[in-house]
N, CA, C and O atoms as CSV, one atom per row, in Angstrom:
chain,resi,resn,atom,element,x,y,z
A,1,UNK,N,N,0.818,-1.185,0.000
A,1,UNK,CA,C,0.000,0.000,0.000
A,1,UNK,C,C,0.867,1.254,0.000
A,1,UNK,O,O,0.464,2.180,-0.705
A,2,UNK,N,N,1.944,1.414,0.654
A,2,UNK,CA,C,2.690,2.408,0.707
A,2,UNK,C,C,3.716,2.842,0.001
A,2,UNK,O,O,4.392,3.863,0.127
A,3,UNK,N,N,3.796,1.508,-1.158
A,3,UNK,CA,C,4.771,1.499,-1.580
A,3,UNK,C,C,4.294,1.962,-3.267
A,3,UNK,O,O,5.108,2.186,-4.163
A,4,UNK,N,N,2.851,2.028,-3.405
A,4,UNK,CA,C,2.133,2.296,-4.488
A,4,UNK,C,C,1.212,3.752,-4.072
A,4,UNK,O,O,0.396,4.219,-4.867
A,5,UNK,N,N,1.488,4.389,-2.680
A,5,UNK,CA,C,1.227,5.518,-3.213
A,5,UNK,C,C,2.612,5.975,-3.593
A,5,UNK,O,O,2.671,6.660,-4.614
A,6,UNK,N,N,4.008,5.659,-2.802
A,6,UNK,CA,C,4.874,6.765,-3.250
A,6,UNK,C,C,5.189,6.030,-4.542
A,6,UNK,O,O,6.354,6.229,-4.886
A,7,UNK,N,N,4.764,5.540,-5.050
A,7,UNK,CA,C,5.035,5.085,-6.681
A,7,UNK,C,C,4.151,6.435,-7.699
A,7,UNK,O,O,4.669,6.967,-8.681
A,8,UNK,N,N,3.002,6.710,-7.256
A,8,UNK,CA,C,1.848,7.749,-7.306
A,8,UNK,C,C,2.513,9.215,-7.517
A,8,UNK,O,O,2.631,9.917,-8.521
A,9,UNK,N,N,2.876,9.382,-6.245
A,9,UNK,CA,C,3.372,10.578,-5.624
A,9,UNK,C,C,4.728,11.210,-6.947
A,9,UNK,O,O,4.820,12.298,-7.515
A,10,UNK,N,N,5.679,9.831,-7.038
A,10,UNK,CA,C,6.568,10.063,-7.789
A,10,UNK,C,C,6.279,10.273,-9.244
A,10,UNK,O,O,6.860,11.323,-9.518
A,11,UNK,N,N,5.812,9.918,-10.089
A,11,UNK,CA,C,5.578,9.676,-11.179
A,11,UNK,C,C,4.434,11.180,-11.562
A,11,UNK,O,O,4.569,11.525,-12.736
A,12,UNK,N,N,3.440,12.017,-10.795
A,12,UNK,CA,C,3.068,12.896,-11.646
A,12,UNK,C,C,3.862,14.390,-10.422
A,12,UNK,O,O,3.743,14.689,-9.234
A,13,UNK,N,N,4.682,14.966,-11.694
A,13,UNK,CA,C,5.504,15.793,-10.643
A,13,UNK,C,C,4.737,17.115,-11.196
A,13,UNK,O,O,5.195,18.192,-10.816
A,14,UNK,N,N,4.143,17.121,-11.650
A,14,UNK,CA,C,2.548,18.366,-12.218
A,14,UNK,C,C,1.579,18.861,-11.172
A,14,UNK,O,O,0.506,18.278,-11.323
A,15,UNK,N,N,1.555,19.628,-10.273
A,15,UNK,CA,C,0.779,20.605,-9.628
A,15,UNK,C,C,-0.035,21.296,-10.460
A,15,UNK,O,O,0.221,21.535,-11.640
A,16,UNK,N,N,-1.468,21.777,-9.601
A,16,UNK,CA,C,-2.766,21.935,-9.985
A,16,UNK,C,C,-2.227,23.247,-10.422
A,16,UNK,O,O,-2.493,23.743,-11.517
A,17,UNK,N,N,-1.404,23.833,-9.463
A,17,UNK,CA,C,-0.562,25.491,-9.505
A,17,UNK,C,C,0.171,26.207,-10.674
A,17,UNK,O,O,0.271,27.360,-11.092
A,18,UNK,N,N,0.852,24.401,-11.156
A,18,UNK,CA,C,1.743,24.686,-12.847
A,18,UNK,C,C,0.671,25.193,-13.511
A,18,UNK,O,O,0.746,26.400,-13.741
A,19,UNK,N,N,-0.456,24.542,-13.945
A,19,UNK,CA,C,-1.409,24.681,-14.777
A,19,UNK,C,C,-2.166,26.191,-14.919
A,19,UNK,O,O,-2.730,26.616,-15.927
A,20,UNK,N,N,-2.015,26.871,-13.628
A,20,UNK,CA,C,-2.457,28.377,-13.466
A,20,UNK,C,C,-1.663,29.411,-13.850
A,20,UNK,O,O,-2.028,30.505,-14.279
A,21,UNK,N,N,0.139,28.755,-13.566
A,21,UNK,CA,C,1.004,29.645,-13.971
A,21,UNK,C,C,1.177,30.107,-16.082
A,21,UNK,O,O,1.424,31.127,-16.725
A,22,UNK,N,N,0.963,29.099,-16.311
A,22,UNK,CA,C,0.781,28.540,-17.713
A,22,UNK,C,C,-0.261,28.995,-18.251
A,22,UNK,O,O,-0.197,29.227,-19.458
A,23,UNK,N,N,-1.807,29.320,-17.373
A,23,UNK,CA,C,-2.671,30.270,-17.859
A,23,UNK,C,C,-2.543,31.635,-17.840
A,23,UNK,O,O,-2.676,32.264,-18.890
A,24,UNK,N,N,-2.220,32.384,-16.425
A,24,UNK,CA,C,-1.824,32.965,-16.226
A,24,UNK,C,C,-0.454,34.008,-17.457
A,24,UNK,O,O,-0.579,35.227,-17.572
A,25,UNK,N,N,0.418,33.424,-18.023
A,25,UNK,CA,C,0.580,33.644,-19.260
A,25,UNK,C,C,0.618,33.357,-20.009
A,25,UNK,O,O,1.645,33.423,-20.685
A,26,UNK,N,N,-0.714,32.729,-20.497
A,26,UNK,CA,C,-0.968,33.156,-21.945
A,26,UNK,C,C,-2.427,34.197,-22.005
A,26,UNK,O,O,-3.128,34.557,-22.950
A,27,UNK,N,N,-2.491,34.474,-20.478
A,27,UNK,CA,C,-3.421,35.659,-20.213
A,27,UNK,C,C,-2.561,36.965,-20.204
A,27,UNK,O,O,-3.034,38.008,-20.655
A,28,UNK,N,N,-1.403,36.911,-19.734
A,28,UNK,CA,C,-0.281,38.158,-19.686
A,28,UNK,C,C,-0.093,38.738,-21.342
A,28,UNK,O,O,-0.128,39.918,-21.691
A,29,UNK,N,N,0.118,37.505,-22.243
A,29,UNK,CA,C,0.280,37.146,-23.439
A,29,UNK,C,C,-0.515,38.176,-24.110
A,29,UNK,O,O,-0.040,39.183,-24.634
A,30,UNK,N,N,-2.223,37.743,-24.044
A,30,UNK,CA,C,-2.583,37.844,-25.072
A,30,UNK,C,C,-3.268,39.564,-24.405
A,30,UNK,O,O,-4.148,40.177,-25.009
A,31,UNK,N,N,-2.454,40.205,-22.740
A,31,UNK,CA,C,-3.118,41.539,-22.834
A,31,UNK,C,C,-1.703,42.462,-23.397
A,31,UNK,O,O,-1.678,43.589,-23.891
A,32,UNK,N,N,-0.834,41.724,-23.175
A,32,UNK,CA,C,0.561,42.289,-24.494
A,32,UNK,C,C,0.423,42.626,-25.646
A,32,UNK,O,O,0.869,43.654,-26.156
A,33,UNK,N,N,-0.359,41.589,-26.281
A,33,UNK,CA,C,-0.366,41.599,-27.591
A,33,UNK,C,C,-1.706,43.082,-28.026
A,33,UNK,O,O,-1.646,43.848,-28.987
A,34,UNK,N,N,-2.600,43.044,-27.106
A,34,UNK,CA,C,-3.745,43.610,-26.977
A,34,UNK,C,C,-3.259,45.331,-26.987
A,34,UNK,O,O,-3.819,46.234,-27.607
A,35,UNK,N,N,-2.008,45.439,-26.068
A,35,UNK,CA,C,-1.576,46.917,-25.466
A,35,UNK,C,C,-1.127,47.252,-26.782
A,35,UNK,O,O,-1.631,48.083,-27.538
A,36,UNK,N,N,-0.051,46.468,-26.998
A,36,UNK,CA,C,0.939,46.871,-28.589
A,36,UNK,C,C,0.085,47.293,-29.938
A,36,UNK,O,O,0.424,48.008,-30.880
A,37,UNK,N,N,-1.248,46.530,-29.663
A,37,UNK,CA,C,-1.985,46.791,-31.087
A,37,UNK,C,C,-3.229,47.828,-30.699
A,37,UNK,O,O,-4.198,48.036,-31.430
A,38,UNK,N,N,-2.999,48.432,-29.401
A,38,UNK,CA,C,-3.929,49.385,-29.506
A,38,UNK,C,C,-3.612,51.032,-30.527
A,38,UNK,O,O,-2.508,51.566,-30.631
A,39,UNK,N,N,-4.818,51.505,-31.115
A,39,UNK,CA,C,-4.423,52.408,-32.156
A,39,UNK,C,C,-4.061,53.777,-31.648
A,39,UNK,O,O,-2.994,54.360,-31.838
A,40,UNK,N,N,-5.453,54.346,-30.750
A,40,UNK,CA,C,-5.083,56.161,-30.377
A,40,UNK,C,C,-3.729,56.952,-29.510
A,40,UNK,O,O,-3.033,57.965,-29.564
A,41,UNK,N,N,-3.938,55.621,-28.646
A,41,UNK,CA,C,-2.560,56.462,-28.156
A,41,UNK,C,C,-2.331,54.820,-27.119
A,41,UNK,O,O,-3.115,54.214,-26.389
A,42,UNK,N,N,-1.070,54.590,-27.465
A,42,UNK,CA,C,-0.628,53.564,-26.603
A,42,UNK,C,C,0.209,54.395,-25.216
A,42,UNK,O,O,0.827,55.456,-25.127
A,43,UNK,N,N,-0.204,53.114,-24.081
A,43,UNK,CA,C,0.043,53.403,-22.648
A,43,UNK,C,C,1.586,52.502,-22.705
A,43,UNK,O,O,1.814,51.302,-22.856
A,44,UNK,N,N,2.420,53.604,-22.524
A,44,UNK,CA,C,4.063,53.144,-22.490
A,44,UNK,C,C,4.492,52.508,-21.234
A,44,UNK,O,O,5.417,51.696,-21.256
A,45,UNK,N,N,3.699,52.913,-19.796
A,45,UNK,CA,C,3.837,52.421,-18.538
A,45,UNK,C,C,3.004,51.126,-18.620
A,45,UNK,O,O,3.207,50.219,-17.813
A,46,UNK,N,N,2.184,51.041,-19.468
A,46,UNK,CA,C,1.087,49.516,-19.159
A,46,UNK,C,C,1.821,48.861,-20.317
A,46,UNK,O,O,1.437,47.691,-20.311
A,47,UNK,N,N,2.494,48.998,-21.086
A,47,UNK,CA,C,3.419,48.254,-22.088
A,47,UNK,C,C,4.681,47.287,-21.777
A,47,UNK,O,O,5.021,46.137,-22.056
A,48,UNK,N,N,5.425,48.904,-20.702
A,48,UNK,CA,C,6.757,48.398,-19.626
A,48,UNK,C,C,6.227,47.212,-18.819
A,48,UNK,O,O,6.656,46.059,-18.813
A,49,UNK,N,N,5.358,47.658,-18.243
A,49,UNK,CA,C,4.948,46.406,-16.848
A,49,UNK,C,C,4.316,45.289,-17.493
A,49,UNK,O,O,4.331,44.254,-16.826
A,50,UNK,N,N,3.763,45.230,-18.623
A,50,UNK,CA,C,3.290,43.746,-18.601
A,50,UNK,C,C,4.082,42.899,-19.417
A,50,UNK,O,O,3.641,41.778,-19.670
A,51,UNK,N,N,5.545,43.373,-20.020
A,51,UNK,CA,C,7.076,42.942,-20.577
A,51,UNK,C,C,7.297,42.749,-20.002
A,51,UNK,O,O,7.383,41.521,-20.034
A,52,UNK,N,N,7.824,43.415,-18.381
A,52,UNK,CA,C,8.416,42.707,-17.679
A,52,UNK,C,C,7.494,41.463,-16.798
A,52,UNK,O,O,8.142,40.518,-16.348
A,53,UNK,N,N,6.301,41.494,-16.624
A,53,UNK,CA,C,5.549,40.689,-16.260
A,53,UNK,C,C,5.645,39.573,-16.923
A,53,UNK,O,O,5.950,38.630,-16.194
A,54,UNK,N,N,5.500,39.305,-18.054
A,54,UNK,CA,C,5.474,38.377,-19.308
A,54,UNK,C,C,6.951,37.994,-19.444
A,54,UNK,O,O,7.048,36.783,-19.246
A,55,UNK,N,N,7.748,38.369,-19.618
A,55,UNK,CA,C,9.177,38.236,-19.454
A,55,UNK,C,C,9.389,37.434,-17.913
A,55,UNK,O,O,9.621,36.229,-18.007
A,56,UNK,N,N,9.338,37.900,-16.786
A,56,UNK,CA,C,8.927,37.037,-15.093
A,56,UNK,C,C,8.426,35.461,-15.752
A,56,UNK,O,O,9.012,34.429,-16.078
A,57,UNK,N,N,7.413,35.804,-15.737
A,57,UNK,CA,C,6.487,34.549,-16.441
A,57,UNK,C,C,7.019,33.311,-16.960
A,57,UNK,O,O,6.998,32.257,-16.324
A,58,UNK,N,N,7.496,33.445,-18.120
A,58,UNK,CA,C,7.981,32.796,-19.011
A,58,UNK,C,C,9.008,32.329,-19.050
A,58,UNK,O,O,9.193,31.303,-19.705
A,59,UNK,N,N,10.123,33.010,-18.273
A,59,UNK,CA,C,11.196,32.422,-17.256
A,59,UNK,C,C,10.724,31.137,-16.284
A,59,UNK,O,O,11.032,29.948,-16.361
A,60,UNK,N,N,9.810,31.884,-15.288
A,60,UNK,CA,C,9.197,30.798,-14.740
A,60,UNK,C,C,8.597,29.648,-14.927
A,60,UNK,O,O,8.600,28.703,-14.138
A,61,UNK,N,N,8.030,29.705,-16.050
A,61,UNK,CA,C,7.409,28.410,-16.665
A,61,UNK,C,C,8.660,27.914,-17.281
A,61,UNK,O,O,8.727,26.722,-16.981
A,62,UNK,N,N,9.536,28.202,-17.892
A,62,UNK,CA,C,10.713,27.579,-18.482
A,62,UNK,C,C,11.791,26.672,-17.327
A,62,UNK,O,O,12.435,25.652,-17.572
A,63,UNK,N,N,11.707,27.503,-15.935
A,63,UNK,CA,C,12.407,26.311,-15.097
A,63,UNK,C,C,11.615,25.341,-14.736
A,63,UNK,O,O,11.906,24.145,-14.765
A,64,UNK,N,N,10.509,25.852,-14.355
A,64,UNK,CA,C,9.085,24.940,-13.952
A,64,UNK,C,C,9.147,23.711,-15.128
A,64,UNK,O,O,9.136,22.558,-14.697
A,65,UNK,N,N,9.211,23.912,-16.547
A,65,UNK,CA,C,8.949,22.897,-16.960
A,65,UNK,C,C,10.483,22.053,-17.261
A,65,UNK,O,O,10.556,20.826,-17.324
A,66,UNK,N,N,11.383,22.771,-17.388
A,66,UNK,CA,C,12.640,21.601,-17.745
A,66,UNK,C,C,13.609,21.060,-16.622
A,66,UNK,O,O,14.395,20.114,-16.675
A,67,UNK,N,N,13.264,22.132,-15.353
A,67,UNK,CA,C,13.771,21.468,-14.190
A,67,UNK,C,C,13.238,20.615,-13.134
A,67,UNK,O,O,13.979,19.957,-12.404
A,68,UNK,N,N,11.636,20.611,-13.013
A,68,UNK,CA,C,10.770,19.792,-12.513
A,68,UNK,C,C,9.911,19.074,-13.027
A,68,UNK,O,O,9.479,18.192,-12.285
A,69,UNK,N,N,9.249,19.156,-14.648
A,69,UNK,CA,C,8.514,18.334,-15.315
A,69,UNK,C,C,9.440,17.400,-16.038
A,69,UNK,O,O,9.050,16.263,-16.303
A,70,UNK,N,N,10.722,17.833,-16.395
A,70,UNK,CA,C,11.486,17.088,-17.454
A,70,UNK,C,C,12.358,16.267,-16.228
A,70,UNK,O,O,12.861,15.179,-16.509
A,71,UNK,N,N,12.461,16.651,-15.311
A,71,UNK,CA,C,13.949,15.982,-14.421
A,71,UNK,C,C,13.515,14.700,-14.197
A,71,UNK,O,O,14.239,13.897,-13.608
């Protein structure tokens, strides 16, 4: 019995949490893409912060996935 949950335990190394971070940007994503293509007058401070937000991000999901999903 104990030896088949930590068989369990080991084998899905995927948190409910990865899955939010991963939404999370491609929600950052697509209000990037949204800022850049606005026409009258683009917001240069809401441009800066959600680059570097999206930039944070995507880092994060990049160790998240090749140092704990791939290891």
């Amino acid at each position: 019995m104990f030896l088949a949950e930590e068989a369990a335990q080991a084998a899905s190394k995927i948190n409910t949490f990865d899955w939010f971070m991963l939404a999370f940007t491609v929600l950052i994503a697509i209000g990037f893409v949204r800022l850049l293509s606005a026409r009258p007058k683009k917001n240069l401070f809401a441009i800066g912060f959600t680059f570097v937000a999206l930039a944070l991000f995507l880092l994060i999901d990049f160790i998240m996935i090749t140092q704990i999903w791939l290891a």
